[in-house]
C-alpha positions in Angstrom: 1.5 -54.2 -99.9 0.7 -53.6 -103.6 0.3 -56.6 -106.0 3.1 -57.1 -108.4 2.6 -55.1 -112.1 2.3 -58.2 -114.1 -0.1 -58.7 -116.7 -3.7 -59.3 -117.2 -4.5 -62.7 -119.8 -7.6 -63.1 -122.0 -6.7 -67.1 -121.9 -5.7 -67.7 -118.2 -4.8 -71.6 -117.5 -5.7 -71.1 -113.9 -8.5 -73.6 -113.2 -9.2 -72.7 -109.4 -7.9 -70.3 -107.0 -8.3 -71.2 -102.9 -7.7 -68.8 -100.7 -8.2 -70.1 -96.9 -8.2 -68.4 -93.3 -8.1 -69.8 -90.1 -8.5 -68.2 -87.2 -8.9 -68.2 -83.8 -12.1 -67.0 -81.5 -12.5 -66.2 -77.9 -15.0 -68.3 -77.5 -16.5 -71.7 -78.5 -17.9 -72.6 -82.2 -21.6 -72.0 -82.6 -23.3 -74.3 -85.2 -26.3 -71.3 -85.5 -23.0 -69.5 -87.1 -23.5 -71.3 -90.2 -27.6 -69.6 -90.6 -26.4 -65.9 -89.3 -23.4 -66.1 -91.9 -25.6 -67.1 -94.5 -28.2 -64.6 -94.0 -25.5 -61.9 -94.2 -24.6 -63.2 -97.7 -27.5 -64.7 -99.1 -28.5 -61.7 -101.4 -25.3 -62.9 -103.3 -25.4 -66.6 -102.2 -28.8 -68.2 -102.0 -28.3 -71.5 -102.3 -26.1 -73.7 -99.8 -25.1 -77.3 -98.8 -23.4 -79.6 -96.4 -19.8 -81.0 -98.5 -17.6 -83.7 -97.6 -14.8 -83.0 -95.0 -11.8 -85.1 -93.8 -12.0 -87.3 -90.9 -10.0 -86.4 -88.0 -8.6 -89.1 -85.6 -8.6 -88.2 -81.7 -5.9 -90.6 -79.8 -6.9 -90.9 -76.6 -4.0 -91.3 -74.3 -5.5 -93.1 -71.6 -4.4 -96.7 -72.0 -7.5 -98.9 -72.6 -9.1 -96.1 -74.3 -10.4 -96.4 -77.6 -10.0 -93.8 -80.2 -12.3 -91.7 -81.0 -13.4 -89.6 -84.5 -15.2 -86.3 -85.9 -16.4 -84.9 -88.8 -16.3 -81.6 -89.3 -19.1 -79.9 -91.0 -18.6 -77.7 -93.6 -21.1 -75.5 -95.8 -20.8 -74.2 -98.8 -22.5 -71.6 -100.4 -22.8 -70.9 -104.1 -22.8 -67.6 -105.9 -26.0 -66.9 -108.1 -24.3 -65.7 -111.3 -20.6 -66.4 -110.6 -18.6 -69.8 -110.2 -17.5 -68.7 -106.8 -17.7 -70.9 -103.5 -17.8 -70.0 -99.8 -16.9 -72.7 -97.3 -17.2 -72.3 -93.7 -16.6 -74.5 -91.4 -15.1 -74.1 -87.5 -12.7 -71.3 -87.4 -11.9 -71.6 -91.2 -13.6 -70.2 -94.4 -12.5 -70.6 -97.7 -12.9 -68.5 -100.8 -12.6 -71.0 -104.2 -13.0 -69.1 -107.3 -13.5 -71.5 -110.7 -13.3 -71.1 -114.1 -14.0 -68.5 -115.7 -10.7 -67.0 -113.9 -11.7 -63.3 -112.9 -8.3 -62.0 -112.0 -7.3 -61.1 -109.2 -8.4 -57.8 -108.5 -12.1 -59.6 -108.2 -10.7 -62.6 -106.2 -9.3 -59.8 -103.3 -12.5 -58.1 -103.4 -14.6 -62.0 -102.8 -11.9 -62.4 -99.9 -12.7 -58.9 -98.5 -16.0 -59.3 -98.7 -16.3 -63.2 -97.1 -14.4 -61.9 -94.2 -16.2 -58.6 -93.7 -19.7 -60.9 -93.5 -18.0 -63.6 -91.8 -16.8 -60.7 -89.0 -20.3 -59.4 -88.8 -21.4 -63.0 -87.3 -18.3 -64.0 -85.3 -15.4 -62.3 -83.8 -12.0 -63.2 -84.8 -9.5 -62.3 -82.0 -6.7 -63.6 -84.7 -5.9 -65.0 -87.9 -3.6 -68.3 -87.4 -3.2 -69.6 -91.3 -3.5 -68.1 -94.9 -3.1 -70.1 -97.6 -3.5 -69.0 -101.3 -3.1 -71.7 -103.9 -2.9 -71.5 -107.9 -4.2 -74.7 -110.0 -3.0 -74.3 -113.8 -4.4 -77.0 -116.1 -2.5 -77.1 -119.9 -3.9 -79.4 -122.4 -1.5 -81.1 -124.6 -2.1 -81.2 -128.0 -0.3 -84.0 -128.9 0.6 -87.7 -127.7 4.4 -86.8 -127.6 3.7 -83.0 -127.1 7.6 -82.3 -124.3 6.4 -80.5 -121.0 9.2 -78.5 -121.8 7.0 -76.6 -124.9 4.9 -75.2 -121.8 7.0 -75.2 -119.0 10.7 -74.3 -118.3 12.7 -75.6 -115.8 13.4 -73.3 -112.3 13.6 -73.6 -108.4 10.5 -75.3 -108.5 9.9 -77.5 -111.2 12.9 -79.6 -111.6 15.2 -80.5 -114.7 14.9 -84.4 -114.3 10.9 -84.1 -114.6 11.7 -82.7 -118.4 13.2 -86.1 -119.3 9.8 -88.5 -119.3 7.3 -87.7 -121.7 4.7 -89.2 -120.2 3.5 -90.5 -116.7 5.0 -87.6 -114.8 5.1 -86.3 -111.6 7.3 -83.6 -109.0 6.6 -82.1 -106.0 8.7 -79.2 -104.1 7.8 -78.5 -100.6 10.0 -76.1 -99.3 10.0 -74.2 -95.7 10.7 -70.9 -96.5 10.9 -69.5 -92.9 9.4 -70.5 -89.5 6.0 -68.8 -91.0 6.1 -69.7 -94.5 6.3 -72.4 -96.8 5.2 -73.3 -100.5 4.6 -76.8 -102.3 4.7 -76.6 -105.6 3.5 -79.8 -108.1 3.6 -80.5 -111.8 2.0 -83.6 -112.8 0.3 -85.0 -115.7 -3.2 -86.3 -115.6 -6.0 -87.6 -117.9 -9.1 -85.4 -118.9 -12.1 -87.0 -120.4 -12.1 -84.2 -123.2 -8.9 -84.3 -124.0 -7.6 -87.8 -125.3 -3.6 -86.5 -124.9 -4.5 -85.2 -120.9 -3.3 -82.2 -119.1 -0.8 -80.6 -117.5 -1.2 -79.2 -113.9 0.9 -76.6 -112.1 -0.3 -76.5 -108.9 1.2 -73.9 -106.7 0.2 -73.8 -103.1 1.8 -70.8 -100.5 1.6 -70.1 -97.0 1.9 -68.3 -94.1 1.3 -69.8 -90.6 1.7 -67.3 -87.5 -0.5 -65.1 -85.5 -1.7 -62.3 -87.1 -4.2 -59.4 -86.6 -7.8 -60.5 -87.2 -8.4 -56.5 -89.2 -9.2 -56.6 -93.3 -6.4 -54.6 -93.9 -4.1 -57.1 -92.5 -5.5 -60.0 -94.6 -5.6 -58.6 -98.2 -2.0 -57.2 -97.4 -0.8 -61.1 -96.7 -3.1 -62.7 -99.0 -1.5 -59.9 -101.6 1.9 -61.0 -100.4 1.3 -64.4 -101.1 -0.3 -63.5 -104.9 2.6 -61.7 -105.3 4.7 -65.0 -104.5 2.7 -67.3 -106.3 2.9 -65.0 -109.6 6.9 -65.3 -109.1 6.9 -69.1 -109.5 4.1 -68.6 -112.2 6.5 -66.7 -114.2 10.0 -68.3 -113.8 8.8 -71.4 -114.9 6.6 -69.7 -118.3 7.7 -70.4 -121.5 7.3 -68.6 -124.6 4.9 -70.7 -125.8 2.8 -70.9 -122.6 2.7 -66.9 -123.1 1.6 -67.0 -126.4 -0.9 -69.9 -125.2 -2.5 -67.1 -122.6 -2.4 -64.2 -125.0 -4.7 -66.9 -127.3 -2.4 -67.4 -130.4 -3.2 -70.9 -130.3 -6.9 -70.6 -130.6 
């Protein structure tokens, strides 16, 4: 699948991109994974370190049985020139791409290129998950500044949100199939640099079935769900927040 003609901005308001994969092995996880993968990438990512990673809860059924709980460890690994991240931990890695956004030609090629080095140390027999998510961050300019100057009302940013000028919050989470779904948010929160905040549109899609473990079937679905996430993007853009990208406001 080919991404969607839409245009390249010199002022993007995307503050992070995430791209994860799980998969699935045919065999247990290997902590030495961690050292091979990073001697296949460390020409391009020297530096690495242990980050924090949920808890996760294991209910033991037995009665009298206490419960029990792990933490995962996960390693990231930082680029030496760009603001790009690799996490890895057991049967996921993540690609996180910061500011400055690099489009999204360059954020395929990172994904293509953290799963070709990731193949190289382990063998994927399938991919289970993709998820691709788009944080936008808008700062307002003034105390009484309407979300509406930035953002217009569509399937997934609701009209009610458009009626409190401050203090907001909505989420849609919808199921679009049995394999897909998409949670879209728009909230309001404080920034330390900007007295007046931000505004975030946070749009989060993906898939969840089996799928071939082969590059060409990843970048097709993670192109799929670009495609996706540009269509919310754009339904909810005002003319404003196109003129805000394009840098007429600077």
């Amino acid at each position: 699948m080919t991404s969607i003609n839409h245009p390249s901005y010199p002022f993007p308001t995307i503050q992070e991109v995430v791209c994860e994969v799980r998969f699935r092995l045919d065999k247990s996880w290997d902590a030495s994974f961690y050292s091979e993968f990073l001697k296949k990438i460390e020409e391009q990512f020297p530096t690495f370190e242990p980050t924090a990673a949920p808890v996760i809860l294991h209910i033991n059924e037995q009665p009298g049985e206490a419960a029990g709980f792990s933490v995962p460890l996960v390693i990231r690994y930082k680029h030496s020139s760009r603001n790009l991240l690799l996490q890895l931990s057991e049967n996921r890695i993540v690609v996180n791409a910061l500011p400055a956004y690099p489009g999204w030609q360059q954020v395929s090629e990172d994904i293509r290129y953290a799963w070709r080095k990731l193949c190289e140390v382990v063998r994927p027999i399938e991919i289970e998950r993709i998820g691709l998510r788009y944080i936008n961050s808008i700062a307002r300019s003034a105390e009484d500044e309407p979300l509406g100057r930035w953002l217009a009302p569509s399937d997934y940013v609701p009209p009610a949100i458009f009626q409190a000028r401050r203090e907001f919050a909505a989420q849609i989470s919808k199921r679009l199939t049995d394999e897909d779904r998409i949670t879209v948010k728009v909230f309001e929160r404080t920034n330390p640099t900007n007295r007046f905040g931000d505004i975030v549109f946070d749009i989060d899609r993906i898939i969840e079935k089996n799928m071939a473990a082969d590059e060409s079937s990843l970048l097709e679905n993670t192109t799929r769900l670009h495609n996706e996430v540009w269509n919310v993007f754009v339904s909810a853009k005002t003319d404003d927040l196109e003129r805000l990208l394009q840098g007429e406001f600077l």
